[in-house]
N, C-alpha and C positions, 0 to 999 in steps of 0.2 A: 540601549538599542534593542530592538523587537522585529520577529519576522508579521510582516502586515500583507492580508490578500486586499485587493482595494477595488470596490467596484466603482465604476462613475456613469452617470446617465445622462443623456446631455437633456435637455428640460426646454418645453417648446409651447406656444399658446395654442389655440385651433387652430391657427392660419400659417401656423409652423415658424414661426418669427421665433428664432432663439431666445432664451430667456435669462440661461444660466444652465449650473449642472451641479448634479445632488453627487454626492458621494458618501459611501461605507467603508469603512475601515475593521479593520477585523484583526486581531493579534494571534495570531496563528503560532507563537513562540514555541508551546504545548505541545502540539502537532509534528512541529519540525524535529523538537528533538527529540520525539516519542519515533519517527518515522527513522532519525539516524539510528536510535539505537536496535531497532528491529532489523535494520541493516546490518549492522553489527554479527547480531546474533542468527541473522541468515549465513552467514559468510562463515560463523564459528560451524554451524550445523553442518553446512557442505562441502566445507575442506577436513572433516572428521575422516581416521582412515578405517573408522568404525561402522556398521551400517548403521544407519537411523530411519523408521520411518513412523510418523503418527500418523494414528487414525480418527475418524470423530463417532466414536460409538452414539452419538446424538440421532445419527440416520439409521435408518435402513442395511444393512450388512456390514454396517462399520466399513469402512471404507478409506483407503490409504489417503489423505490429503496432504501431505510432504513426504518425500523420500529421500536421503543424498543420494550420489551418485556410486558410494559403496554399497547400498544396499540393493542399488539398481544391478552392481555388479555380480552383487552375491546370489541376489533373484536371479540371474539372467536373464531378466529383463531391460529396457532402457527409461528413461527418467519418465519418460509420457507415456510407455506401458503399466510403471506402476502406479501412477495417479489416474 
């Protein structure tokens, strides 16, 4: 068993007379369970009673792009002021 996205297209001549329909299949398995386990480890970060916050020194002033909600606490800021 496999996670599949599936596109289908219905398929027409000039004169719009159906023809049939093409379809893509695509196994997305990879995906799905890449995407659970970042969930995962979303859920470990933000129930820490630790503060956490990374930044992406790659920009411009490095800048906070995650926070949890203790580090928002310890900031006194809130979760969309430190991001």
């Amino acid at each position: 068993m496999f996670m599949a996205a599936v596109i289908i297209t219905r398929i027409q001549d000039e004169h719009g007379t159906h023809l049939g329909f093409a379809h893509v299949n695509r196994d997305i398995t990879a995906q799905c369970e890449a995407s659970s386990a970042l969930r995962v480890c979303d859920r470990a970060l933000a129930s820490l009673t630790q503060g956490v916050c990374i930044t992406d020194c790659s920009l411009p002033d490095n800048p906070i792009v995650y926070a949890n909600e203790a580090f928002a606490s310890l900031a006194g800021y809130t979760l969309d002021e430190c991001i």
